[in-house]
Backbone as a chain_set.jsonl record, in Angstrom:
{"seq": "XXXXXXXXXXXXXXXXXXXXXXXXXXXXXXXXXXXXXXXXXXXXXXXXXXXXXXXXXXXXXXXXXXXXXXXXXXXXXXXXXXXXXXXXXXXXXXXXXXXXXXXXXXXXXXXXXXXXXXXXXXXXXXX", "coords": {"N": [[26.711, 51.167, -22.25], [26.062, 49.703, -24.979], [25.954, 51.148, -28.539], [23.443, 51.728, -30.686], [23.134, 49.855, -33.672], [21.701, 50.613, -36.139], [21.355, 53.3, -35.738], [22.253, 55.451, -36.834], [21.207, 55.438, -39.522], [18.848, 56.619, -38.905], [15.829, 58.482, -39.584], [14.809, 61.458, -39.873], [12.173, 63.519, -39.385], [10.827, 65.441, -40.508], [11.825, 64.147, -43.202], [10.442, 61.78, -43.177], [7.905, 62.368, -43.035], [7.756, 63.185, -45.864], [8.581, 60.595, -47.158], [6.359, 59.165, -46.017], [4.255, 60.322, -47.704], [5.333, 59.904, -50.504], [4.968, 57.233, -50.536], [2.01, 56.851, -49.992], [1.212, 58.587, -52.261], [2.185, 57.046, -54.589], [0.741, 54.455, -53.849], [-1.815, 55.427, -54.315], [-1.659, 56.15, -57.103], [-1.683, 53.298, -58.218], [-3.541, 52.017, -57.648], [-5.0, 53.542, -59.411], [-3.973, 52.444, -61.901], [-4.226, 49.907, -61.585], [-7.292, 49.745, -61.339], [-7.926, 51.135, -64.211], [-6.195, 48.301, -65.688], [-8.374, 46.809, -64.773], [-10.611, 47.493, -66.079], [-9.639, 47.185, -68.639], [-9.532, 44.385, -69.362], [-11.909, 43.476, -69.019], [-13.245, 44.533, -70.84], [-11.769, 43.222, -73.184], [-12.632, 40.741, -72.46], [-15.201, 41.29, -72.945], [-15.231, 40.959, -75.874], [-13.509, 38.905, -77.111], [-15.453, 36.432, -75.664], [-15.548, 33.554, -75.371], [-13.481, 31.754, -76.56], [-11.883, 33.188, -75.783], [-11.651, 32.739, -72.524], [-10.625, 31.126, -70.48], [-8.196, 32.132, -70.646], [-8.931, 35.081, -69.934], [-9.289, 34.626, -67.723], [-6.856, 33.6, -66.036], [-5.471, 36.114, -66.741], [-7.209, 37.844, -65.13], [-6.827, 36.869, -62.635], [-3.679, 37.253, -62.795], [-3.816, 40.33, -62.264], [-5.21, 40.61, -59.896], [-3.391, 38.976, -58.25], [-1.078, 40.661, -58.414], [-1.875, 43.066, -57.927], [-2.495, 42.352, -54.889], [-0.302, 42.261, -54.031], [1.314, 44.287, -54.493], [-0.001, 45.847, -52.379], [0.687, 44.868, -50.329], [3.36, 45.136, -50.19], [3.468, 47.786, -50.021], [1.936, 48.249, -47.443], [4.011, 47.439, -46.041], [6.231, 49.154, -46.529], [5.221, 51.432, -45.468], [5.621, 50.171, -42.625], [7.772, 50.13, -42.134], [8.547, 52.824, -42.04], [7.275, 53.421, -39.442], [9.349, 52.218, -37.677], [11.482, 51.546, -34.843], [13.567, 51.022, -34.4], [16.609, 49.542, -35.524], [16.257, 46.675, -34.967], [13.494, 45.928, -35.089], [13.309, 47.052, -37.891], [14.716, 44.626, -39.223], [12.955, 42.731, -37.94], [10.393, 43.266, -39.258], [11.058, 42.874, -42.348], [11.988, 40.274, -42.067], [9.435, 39.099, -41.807], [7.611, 40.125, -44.045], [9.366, 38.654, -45.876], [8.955, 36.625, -45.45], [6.261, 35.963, -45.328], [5.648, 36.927, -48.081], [7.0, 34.898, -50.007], [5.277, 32.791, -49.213], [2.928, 33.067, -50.449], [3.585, 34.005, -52.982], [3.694, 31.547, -53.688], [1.649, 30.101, -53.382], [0.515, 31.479, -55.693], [1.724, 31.293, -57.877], [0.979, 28.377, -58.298], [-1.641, 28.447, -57.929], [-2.046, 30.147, -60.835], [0.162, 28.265, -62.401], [-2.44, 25.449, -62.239], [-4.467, 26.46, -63.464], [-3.289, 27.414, -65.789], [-2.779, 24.488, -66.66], [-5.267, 23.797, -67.134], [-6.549, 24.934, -69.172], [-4.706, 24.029, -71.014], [-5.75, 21.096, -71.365], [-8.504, 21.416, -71.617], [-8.579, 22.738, -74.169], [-6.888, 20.542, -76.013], [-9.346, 18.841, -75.962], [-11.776, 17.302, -77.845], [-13.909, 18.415, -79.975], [-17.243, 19.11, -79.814]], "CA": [[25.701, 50.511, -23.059], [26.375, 49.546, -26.953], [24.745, 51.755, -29.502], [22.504, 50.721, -31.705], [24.285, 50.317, -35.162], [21.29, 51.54, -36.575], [20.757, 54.523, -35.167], [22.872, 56.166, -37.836], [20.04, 55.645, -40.277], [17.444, 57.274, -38.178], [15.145, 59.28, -40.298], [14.412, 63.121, -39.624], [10.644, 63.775, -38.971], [10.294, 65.656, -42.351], [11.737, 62.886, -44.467], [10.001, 60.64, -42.841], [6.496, 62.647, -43.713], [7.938, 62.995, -47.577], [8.706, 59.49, -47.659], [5.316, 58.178, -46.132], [3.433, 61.204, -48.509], [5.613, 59.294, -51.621], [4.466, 55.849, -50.437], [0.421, 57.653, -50.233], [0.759, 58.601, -53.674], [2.322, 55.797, -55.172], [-0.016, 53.736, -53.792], [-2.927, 56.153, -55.203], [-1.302, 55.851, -58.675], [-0.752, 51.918, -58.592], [-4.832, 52.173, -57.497], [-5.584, 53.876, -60.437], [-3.707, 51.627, -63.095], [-5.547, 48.782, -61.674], [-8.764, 49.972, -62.093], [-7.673, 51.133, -65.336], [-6.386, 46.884, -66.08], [-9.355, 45.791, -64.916], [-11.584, 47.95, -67.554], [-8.842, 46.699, -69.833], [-9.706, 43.17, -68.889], [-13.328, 43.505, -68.668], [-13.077, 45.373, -72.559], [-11.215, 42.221, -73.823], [-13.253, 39.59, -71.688], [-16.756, 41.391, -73.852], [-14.79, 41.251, -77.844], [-13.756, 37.233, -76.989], [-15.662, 35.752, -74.691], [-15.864, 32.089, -75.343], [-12.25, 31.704, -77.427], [-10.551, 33.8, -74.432], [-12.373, 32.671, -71.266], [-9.047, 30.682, -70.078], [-6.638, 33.434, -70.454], [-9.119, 36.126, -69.332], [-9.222, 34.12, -66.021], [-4.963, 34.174, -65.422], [-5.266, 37.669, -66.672], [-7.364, 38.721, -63.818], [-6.288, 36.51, -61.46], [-2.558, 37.782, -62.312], [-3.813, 41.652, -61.742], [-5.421, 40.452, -58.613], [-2.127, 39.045, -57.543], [-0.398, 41.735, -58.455], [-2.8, 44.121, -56.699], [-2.281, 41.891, -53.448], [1.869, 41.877, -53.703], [2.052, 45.461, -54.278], [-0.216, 46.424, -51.582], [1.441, 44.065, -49.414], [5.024, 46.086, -50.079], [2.611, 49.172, -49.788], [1.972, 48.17, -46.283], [5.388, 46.59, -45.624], [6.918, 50.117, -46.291], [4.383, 52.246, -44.313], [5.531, 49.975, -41.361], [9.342, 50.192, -41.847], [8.699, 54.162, -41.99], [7.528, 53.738, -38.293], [10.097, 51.166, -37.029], [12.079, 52.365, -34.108], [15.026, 50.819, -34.404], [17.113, 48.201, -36.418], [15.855, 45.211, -34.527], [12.396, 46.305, -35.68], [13.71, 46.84, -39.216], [14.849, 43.362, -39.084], [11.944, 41.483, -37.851], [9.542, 43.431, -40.448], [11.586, 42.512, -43.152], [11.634, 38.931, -42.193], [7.953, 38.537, -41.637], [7.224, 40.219, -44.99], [9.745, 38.353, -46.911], [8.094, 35.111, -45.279], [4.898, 36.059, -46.205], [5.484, 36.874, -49.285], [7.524, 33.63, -50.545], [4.263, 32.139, -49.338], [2.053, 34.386, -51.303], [3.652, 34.071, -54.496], [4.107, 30.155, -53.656], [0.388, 29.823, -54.047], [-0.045, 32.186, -56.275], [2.396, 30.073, -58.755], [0.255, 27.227, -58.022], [-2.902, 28.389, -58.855], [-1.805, 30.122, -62.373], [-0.221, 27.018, -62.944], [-3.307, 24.784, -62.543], [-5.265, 27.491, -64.204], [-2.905, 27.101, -67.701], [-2.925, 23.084, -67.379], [-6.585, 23.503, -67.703], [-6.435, 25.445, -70.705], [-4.482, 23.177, -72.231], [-6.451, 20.508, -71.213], [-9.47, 22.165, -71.955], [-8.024, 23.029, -75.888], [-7.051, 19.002, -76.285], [-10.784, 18.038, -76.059], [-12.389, 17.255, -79.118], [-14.761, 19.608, -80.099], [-18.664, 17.865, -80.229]], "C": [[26.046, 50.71, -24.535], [25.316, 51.07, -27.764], [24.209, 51.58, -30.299], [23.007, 51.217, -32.855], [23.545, 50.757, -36.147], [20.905, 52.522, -36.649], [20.964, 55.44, -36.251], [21.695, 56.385, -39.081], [18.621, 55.879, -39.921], [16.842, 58.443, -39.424], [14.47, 60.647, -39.746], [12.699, 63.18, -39.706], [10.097, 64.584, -40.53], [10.935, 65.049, -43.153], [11.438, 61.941, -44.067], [8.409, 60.774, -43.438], [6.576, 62.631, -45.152], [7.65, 61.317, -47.851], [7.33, 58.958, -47.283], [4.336, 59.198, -47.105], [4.047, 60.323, -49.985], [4.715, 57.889, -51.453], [2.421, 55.729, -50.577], [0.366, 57.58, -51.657], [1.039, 57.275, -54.93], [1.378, 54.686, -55.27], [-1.879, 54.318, -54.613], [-2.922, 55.648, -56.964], [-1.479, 54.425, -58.923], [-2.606, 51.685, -58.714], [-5.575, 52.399, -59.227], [-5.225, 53.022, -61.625], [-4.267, 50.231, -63.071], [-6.786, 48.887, -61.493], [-8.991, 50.198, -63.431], [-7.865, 49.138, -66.606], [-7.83, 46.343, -65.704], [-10.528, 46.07, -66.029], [-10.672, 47.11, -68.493], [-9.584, 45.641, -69.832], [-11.08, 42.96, -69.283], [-13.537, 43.558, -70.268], [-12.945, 43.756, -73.627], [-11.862, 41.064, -73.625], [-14.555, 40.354, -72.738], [-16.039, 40.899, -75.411], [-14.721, 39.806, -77.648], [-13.984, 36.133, -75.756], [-15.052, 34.29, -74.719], [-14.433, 31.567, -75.732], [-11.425, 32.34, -76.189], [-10.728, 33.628, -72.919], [-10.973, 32.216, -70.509], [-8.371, 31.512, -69.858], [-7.386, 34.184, -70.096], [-9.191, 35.539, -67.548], [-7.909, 34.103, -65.692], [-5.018, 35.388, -65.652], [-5.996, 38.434, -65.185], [-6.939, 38.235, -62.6], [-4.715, 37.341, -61.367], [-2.755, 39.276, -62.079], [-4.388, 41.562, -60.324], [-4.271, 39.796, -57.32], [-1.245, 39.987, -57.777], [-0.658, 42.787, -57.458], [-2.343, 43.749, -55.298], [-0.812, 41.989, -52.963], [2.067, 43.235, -53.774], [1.198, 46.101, -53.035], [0.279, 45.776, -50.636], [2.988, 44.942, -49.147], [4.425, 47.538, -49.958], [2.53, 49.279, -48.155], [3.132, 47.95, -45.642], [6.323, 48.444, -45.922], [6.046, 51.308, -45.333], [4.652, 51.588, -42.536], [7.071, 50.054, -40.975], [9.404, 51.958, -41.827], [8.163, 54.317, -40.446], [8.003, 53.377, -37.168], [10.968, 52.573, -36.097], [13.169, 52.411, -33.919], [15.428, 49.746, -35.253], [16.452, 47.108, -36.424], [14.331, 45.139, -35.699], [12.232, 46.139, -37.193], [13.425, 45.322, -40.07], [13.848, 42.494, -39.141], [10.78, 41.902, -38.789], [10.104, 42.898, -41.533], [11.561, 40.94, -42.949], [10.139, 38.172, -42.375], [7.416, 38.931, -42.932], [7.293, 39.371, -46.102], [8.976, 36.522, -46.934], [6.621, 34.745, -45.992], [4.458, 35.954, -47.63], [5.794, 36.278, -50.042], [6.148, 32.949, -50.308], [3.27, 32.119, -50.428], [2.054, 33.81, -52.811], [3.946, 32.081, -54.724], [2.85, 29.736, -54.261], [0.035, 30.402, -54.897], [0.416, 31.589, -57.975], [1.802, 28.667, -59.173], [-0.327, 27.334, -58.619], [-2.805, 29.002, -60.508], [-1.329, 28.992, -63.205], [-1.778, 26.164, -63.322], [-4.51, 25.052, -63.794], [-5.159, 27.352, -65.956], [-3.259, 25.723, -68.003], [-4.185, 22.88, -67.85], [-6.863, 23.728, -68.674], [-6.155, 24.471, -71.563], [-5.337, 22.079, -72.442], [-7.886, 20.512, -71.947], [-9.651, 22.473, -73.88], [-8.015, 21.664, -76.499], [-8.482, 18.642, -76.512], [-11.537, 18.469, -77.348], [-13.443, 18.532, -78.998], [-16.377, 18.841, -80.454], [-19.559, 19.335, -80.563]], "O": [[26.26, 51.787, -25.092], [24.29, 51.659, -27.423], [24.914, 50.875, -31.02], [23.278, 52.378, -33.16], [24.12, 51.281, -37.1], [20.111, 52.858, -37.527], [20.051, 56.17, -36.635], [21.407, 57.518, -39.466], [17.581, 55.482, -40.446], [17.638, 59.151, -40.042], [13.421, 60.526, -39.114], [12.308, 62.403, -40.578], [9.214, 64.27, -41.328], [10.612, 65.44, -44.275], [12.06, 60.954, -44.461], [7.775, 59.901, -44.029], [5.635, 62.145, -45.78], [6.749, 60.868, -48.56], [6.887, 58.21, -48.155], [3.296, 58.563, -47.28], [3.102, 60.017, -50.712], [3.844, 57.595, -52.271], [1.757, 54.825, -51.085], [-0.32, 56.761, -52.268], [0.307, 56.803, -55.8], [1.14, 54.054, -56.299], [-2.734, 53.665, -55.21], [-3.734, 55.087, -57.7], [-1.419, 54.221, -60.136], [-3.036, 51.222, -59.771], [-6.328, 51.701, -59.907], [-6.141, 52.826, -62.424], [-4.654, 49.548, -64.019], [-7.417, 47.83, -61.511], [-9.969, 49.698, -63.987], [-8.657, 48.763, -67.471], [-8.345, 45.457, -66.386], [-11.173, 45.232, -66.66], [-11.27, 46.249, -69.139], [-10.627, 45.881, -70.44], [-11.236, 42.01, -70.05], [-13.998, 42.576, -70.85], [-13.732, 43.339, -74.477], [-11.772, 40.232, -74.528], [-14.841, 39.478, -73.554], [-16.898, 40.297, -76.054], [-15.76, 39.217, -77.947], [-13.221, 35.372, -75.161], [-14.068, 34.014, -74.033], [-14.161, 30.66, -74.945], [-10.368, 31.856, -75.784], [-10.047, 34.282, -72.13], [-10.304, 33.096, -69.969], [-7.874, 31.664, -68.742], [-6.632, 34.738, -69.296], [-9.128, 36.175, -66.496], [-7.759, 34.85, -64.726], [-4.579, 36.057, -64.717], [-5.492, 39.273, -64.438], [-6.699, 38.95, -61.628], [-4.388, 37.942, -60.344], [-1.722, 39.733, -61.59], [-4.047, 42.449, -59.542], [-4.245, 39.979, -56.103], [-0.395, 39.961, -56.886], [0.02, 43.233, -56.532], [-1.868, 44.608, -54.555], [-0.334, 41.835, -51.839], [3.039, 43.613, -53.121], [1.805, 47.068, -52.576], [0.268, 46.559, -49.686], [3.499, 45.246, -48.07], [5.248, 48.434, -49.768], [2.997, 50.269, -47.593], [3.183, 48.378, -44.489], [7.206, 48.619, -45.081], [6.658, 51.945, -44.476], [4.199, 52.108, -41.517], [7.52, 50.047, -39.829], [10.525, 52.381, -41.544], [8.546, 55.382, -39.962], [7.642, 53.724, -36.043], [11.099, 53.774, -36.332], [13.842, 53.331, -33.453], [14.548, 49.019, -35.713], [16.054, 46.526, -37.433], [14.203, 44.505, -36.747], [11.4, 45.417, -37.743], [12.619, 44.948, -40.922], [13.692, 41.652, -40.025], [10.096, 40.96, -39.187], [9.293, 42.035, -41.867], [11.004, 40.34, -43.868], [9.839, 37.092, -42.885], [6.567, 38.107, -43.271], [6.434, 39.115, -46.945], [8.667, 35.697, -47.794], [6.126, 33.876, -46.709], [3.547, 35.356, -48.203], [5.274, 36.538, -51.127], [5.744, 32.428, -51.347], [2.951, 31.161, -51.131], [1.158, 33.38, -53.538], [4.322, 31.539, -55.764], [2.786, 29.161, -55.348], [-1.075, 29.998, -55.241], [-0.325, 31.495, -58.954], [2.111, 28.014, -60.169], [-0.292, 26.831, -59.742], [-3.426, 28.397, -61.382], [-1.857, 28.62, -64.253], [-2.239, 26.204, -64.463], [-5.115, 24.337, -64.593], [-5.972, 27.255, -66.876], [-3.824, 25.413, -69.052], [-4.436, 22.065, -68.739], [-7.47, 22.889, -69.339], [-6.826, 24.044, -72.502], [-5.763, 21.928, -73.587], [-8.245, 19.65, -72.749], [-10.664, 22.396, -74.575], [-8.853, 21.396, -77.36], [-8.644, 17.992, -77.545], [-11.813, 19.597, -77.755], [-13.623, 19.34, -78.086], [-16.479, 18.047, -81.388], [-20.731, 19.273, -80.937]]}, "num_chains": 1, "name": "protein.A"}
């Protein structure tokens, strides 16, 4: 019987707990800087409301996509830390990278539409 060609990169039981204890905290930390942006956000959204309403809406939308893409690779490495073998490897990695071309497909979209409005929005006379 063949051997599996990834076996070689099998992970040891205590760097497997380091590495999902790094991926814990990381994700703690990433937690905290977006709660942090969103006070930011919130701060900047009270000083110009009316003059910044447009851009404070891509601003939170892009920390709310942000938020969603890194917990997405947050999850996407918590599941390759309990893959069992290559194959496994493999088909997580495809289903993530699928996902996540989607993801950022719409997510491209709607910031687009979001700026044309702005501009849009700026063009119009002022009554």
């Amino acid at each position: 019987m063949a051997k599996d060609p990834f076996e070689q990169f099998a992970m040891p039981g205590e760097m497997r707990a380091f590495a999902e204890r790094g991926v814990a905290q990381a994700r703690q930390a990433f937690e905290g800087f977006v709660e942090a942006a969103t006070k930011a956000v919130g701060q900047f959204q009270g000083s110009a409301r009316a003059a910044q309403s447009g851009a404070t809406e891509i601003a939170q939308k892009s920390i709310s996509y942000a938020e969603q893409n890194v917990e997405a690779t947050f999850d996407f490495a918590q599941k390759l830390m309990k893959a069992k073998d290559g194959a496994e490897v493999l088909g997580l990695q495809s289903e993530f990278l699928s996902r996540q071309m989607q993801a950022l497909s719409t997510q491209v979209q709607d910031l687009g539409q979001s700026a044309a409005k702005i501009v849009v929005d700026a063009a119009k006379p002022k009554t």
